[in-house]
C-alpha positions in Angstrom: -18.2 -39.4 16.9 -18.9 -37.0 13.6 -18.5 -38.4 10.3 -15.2 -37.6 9.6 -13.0 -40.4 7.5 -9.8 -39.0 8.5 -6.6 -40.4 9.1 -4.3 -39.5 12.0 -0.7 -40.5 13.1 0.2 -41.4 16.8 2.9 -39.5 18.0 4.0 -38.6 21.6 5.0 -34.8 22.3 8.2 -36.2 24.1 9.1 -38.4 20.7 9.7 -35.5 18.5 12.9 -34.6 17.2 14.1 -31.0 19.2 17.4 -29.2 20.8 16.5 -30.0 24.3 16.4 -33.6 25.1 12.8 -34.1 24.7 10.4 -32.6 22.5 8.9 -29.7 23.3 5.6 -27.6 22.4 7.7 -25.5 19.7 8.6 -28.8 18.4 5.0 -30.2 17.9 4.0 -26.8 16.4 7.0 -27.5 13.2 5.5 -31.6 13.4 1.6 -30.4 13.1 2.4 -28.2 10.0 4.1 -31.2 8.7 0.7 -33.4 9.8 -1.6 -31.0 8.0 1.1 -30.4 4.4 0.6 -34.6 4.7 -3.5 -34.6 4.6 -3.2 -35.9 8.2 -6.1 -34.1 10.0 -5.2 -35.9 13.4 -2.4 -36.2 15.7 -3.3 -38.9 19.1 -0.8 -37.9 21.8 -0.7 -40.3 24.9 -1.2 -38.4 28.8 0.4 -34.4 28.5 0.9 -34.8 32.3 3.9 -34.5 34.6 5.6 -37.5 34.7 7.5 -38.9 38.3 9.1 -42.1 38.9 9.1 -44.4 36.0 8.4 -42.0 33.4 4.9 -43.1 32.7 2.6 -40.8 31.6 -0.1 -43.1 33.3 1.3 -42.3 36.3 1.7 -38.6 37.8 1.5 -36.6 40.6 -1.8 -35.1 39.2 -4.1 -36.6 36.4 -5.0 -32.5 35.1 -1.1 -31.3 34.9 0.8 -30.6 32.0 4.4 -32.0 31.9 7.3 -28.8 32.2 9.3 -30.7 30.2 7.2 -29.6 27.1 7.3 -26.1 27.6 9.4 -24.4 25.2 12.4 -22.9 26.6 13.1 -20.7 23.4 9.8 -18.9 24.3 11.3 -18.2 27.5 14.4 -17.2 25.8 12.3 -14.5 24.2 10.3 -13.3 26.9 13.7 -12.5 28.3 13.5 -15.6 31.5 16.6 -17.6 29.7 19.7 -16.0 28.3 20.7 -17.3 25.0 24.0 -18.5 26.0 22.2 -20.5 28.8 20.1 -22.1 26.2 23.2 -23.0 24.1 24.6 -24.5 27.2 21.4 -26.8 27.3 21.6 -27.5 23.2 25.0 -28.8 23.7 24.3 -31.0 26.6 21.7 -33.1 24.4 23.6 -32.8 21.2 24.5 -36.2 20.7 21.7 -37.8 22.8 19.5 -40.0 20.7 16.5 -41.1 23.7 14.6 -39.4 26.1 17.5 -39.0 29.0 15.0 -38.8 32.3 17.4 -38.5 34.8 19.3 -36.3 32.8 16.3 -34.2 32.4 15.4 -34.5 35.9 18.6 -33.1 36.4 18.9 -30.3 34.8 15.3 -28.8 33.9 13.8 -28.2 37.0 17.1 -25.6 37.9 16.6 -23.9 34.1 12.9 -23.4 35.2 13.5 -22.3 38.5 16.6 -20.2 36.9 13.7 -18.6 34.2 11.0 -18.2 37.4 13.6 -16.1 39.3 13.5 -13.7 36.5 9.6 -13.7 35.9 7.6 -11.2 37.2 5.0 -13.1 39.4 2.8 -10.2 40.6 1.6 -9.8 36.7 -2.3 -9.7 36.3 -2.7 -13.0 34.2 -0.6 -14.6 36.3 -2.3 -13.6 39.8 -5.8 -14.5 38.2 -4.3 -17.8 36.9 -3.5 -19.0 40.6 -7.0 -17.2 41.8 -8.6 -19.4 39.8 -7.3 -22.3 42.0 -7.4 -24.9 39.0 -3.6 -26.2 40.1 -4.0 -25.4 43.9 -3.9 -28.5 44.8 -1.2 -29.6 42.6 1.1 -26.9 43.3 0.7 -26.9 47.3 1.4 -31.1 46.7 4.5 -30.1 44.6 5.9 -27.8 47.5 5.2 -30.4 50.3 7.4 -33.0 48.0 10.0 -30.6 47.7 10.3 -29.3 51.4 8.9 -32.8 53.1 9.7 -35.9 50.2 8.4 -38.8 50.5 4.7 -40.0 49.9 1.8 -37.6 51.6 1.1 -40.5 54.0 4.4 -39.9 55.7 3.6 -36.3 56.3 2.4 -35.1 59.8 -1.1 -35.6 59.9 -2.6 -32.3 59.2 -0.9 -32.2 56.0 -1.2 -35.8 55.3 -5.1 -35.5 56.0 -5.3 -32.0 53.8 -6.5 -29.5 56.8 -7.2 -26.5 55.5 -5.0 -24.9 58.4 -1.7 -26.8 57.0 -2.2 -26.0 53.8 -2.5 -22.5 54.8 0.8 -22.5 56.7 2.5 -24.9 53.6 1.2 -22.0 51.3 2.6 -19.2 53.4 5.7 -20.1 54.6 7.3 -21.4 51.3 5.0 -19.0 49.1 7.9 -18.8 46.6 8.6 -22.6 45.5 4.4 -23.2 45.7 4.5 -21.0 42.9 7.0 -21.7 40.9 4.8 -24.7 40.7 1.9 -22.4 39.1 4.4 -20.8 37.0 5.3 -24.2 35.3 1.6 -24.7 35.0 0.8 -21.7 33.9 3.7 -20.8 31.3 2.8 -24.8 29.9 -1.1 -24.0 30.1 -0.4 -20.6 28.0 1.7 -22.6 25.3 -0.6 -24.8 25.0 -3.9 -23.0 24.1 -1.2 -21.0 21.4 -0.5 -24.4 20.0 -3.9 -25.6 20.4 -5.1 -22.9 18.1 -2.2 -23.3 15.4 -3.2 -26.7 15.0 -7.3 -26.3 14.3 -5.7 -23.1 11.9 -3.5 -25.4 10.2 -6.8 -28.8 10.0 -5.2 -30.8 12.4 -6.9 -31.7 15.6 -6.0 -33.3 18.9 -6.8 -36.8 20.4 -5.6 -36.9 24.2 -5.6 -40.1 26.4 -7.3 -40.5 29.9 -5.8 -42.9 32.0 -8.7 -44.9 34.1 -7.0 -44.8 37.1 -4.7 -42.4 39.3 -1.2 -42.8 40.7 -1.6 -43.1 44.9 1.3 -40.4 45.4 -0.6 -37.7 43.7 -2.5 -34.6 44.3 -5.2 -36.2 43.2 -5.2 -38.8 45.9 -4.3 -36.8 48.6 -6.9 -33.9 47.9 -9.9 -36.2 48.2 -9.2 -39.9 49.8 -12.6 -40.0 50.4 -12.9 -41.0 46.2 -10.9 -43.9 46.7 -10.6 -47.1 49.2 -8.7 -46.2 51.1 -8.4 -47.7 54.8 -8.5 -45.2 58.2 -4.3 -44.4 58.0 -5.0 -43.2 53.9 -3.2 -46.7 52.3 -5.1 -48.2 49.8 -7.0 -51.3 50.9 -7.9 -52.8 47.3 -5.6 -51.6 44.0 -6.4 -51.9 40.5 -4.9 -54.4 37.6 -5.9 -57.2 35.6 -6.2 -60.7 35.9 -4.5 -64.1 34.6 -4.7 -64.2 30.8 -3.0 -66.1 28.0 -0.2 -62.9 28.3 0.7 -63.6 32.5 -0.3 -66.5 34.2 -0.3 -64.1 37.2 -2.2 -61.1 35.6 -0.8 -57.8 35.9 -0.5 -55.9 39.7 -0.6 -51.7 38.7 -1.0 -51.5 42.0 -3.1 -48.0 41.0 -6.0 -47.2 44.3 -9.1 -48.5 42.8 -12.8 -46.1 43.1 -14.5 -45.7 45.6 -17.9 -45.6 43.2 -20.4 -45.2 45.7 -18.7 -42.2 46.8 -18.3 -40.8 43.5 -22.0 -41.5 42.5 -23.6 -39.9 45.8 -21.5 -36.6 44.1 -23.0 -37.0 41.1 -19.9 -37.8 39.5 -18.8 -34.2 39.8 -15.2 -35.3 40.1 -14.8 -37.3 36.8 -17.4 -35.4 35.1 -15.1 -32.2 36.1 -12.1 -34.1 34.9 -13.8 -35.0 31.5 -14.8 -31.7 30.9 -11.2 -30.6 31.6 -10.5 -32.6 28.6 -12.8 -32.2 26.1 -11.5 -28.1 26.7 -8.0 -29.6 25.8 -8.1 -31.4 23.3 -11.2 -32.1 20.2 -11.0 -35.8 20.5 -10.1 -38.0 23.8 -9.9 -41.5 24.2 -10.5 -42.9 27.4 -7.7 -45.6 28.9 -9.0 -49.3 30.4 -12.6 -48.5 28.9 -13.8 -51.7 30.5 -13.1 -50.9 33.9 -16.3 -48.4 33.7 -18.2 -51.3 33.1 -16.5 -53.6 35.6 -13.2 -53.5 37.1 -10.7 -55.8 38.7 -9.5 -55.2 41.9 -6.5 -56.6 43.5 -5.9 -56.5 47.9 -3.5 -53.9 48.5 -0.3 -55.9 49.6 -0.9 -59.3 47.0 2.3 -60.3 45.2 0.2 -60.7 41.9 -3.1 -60.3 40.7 -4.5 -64.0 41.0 -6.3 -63.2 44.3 -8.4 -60.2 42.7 -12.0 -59.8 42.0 -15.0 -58.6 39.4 -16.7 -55.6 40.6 -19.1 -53.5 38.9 -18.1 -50.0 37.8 -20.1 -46.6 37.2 -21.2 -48.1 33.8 -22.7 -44.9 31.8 -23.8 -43.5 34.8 -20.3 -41.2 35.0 -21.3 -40.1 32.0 -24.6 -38.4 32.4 -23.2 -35.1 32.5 -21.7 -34.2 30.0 -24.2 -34.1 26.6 -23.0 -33.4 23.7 -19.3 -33.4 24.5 -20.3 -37.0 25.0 -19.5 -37.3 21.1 -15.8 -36.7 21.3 -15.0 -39.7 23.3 -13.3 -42.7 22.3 -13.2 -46.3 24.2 -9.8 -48.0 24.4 -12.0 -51.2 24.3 -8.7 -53.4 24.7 -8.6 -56.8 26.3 -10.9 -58.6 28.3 -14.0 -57.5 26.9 -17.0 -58.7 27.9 -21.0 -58.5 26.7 -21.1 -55.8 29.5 -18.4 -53.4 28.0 -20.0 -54.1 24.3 -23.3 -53.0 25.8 -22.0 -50.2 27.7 -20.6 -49.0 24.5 -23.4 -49.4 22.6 -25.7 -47.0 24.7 -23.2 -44.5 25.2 -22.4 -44.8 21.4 -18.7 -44.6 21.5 -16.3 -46.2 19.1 -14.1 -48.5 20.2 -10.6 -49.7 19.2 -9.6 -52.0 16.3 -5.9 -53.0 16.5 -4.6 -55.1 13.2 -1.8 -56.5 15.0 -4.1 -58.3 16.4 -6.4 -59.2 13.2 -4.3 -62.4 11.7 -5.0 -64.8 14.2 -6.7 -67.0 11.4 -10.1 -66.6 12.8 -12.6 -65.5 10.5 -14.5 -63.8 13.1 -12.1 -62.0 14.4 -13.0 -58.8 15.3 -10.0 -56.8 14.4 -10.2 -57.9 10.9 -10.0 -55.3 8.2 -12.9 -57.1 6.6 -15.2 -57.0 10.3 -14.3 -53.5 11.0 -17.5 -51.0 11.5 -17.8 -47.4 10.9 -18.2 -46.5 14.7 -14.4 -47.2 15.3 -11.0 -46.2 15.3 -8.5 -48.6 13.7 -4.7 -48.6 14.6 -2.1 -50.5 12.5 -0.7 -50.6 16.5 -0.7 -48.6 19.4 2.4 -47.9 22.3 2.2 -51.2 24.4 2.8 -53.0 20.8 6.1 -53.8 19.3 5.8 -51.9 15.5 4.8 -54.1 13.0 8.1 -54.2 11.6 9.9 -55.2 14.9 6.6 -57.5 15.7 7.5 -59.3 12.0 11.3 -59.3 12.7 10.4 -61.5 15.7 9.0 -64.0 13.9 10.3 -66.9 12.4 10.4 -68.4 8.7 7.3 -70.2 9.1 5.5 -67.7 11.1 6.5 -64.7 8.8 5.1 -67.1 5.7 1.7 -67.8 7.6 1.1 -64.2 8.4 2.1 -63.0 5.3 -0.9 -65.5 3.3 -2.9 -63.6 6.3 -2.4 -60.1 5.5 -2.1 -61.5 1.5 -6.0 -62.5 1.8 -7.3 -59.5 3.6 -5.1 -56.8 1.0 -7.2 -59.2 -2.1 -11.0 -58.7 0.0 -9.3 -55.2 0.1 -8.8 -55.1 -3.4 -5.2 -53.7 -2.5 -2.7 -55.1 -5.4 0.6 -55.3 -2.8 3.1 -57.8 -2.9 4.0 -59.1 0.5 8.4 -59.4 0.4 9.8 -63.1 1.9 10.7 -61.8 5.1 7.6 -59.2 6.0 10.1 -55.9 5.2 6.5 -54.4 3.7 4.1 -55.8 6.4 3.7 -52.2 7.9 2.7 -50.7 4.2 0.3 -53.6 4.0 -1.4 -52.9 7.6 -1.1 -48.9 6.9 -3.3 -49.3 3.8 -5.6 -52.0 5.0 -5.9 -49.3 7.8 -6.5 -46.7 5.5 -8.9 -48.6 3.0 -11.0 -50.1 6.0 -14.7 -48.5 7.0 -13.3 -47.5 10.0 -14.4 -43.4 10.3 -10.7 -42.9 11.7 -7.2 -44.7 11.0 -5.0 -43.9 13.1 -0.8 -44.9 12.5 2.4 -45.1 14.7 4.4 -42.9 13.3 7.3 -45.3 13.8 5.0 -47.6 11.0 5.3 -44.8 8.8 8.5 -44.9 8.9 8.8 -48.4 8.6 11.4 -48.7 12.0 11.7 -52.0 14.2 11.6 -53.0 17.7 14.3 -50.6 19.1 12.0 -47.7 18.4 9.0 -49.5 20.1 7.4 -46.8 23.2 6.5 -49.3 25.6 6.9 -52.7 27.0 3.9 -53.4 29.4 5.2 -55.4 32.5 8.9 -54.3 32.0 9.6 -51.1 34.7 12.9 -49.9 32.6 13.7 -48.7 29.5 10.5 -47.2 28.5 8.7 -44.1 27.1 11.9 -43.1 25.4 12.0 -43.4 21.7 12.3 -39.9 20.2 12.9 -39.2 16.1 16.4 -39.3 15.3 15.8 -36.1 13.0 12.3 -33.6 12.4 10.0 -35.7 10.2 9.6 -34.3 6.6 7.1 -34.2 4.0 9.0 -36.4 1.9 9.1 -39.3 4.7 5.5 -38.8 4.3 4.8 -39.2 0.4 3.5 -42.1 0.4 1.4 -41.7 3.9 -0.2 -39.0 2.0 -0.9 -40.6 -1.4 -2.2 -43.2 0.3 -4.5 -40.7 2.2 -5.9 -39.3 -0.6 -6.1 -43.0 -2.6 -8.8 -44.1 0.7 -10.4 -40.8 0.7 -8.9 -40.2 4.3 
């Protein structure tokens, strides 16, 4: 990674503040303008893809989709797809809702898309050399076989199930019209994007995206290629991807994800991953890679085990998937969380990525920790927290007296090797200004901050709860965030040089 000492903020598109239930690409054009007026000259985004059951965005029905629920339906409104009192209808239905409502979503925006497709001229030129190009084929003749068929592509009939060219043909033929409304999601999102895209390098701010490791099994992905994956004769997975028993889960954690097929991937030369890398590095300027470690070596789980305490080591591509790329090599970050090992440390040394540094998990009392302010190299990215953590203000609420009074003579000693003059409150109400400046001050070349540290909220506005199926992904602004909620973000910006 460039040189860059820059700060960013970590915000998810579907957390902004917006008329229509979740926020939407017009929404994160207002909240980048806001970014740049701020001095923040990045914006970290977790997956852009379609999300399914769960609401994950590590889990989707294809890893190089963008989710329709971010397309902005006033820009259809304009192009003349959605009536105006249709879109009033839709602002009044999420007036008073204050989270992400997925069902409700579920619901209703798949029939206002379809409703704006039935009005949109598919035989247009862009349009007809966007599906030429093939890029979502795959994706859009697996959307059109959910909707006619359901279920998982292993219970379709076997020519489907196994991807013969002569049943997709048939599947693309005889329901022409709902495989593409599929492209025209894809196509109407890709188009909003690159205008976005462009409005935010205009305006200084650039993009960090997120790569999940791993695939969902129920995706396009999967059932394009099986041969990527291990996968047994019938197309279930035979071993499935997770972690193993730590001081967090005495039974480690079952994603149940299919696991690579390596071999397979390395007698193509990688083409698949380095094609998906590529895909990207084209979308966004920065992309940090999910589960770094399992490159190096991954854990892998028998399909079928009730936990992960049966799994296994196995070696990984290691910086062999990454041989061709060049240059765009240097816009890559490592998510170097968790068990980490003098494999992953030397697999990030030769590809020379930086890794993570997370301060919620500096004050441990170790001197040696590695997520100390005061242990923190150039060659990374720190994070006051990221979106499996509580925010520093619900993590401190948690604690008790004497837990809040050790932590606090913590952070207290690493704000005076700081040189940061802060006084810490009795109950840790400051903690998150503490860890945003030591973030700030640190050598780190990027900082990186929730915005829900910014604005200083607790546990109820916390993204994710790793382990826990409901309730997630669902924390949205109550209102747009202003410049004056960011004051301070941005004195403190310009105090560190940032």
């Amino acid at each position: 990674m460039e040189n860059i000492r820059a700060a960013g903020v970590l915000c998810h598109i579907s957390s902004l503040a917006g008329k229509y239930g979740i926020g939407n690409l017009r929404d994160a054009a207002r909240f980048a303008l806001t970014l740049s007026a701020s001095g923040v000259k990045y914006w970290q985004i977790l997956p852009l893809v379609q999300t399914g059951y769960g609401d994950s965005p590590y889990q989707s029905v294809s890893c190089t989709s963008g989710n329709p629920y971010f397309i902005d339906l006033d820009e259809l409104g304009r192009a003349g797809l959605l009536k105006q009192r249709e879109l009033k209808e839709i602002r009044a239905r999420y007036k008073n809702v204050a989270r992400v409502d997925y069902g409700a979503l579920y619901e209703e925006r798949y029939q206002t898309l379809r409703l704006a497709f039935s009005r949109f001229a598919f035989d247009n030129e862009a349009f007809r050399a966007f599906v030429k190009e093939g890029k979502f084929e795959d994706y859009a003749l697996f959307m059109t076989a959910k909707t006619v068929y359901g279920g998982s592509f292993c219970d379709w009939d076997e020519p489907l199930k196994r991807h013969e060219p002569d049943a997709l043909e048939k599947l693309r033929t005889e329901y022409h019209e709902e495989y593409l409304f599929w492209q025209f999601l894809q196509y109407t999102f890709r188009s909003q994007w690159e205008e976005f895209h462009k409005g935010c390098l205009a305006a200084g701010v650039r993009l960090i995206g997120d790569i999940p490791l791993y695939v969902a099994y129920d995706s396009a992905d999967v059932w394009a290629d099986p041969f990527l994956f291990k996968l047994d004769g019938d197309l279930k997975p035979t071993q499935v991807a997770g972690v193993p028993p730590d001081y967090f889960s005495a039974t480690g954690q079952l994603w149940g994800n299919p696991v690579y097929d390596w071999a397979e991937h390395e007698k193509r030369g990688f083409a698949w991953w380095t094609e998906r890398l590529k895909t990207a590095l084209s979308t966004f300027d920065l992309v940090r890679i999910d589960h770094f470690r399992g490159i190096d070596r991954y854990y892998e789980i028998p399909a079928g085990a009730a936990d992960a305490t049966g799994g296994r080591w196995s070696d990984g591509p290691k910086d062999g998937l990454f041989a061709g790329l060049g240059e765009e090599k240097n816009r890559i970050i490592a998510e170097d969380l968790g068990i980490i090992d003098d494999g992953v440390r030397a697999l990030l040394k030769r590809t020379g990525f930086p890794g993570m540094k997370v301060l919620l998990f500096a004050f441990d009392g170790n001197p040696e920790n590695p997520f100390l302010p005061a242990n923190i190299g150039r060659n990374s990215v720190v994070y006051t927290g990221t979106h499996d953590n509580d925010t520093v203000r619900g993590y401190a609420d948690s604690l008790t007296a004497e837990e809040v009074l050790l932590l606090r003579s913590r952070v207290a000693q690493a704000l005076g090797g700081a040189k940061i003059s802060l006084k810490l409150d009795a109950q840790g109400k400051n903690l998150p200004e503490a860890l945003i400046r030591l973030a700030l001050s640190s050598e780190a070349e990027l900082a990186v901050v929730p915005v829900q540290d910014i604005l200083n909220l607790g546990d109820a506005s916390r993204m994710n709860f790793p382990g826990r199926s409901e309730g997630n992904w669902q924390f949205r602004l109550s209102r747009e965030l202003s410049r004056g909620k960011l004051r301070k973000f941005k004195k403190w910006i310009k105090k560190y040089r940032r």
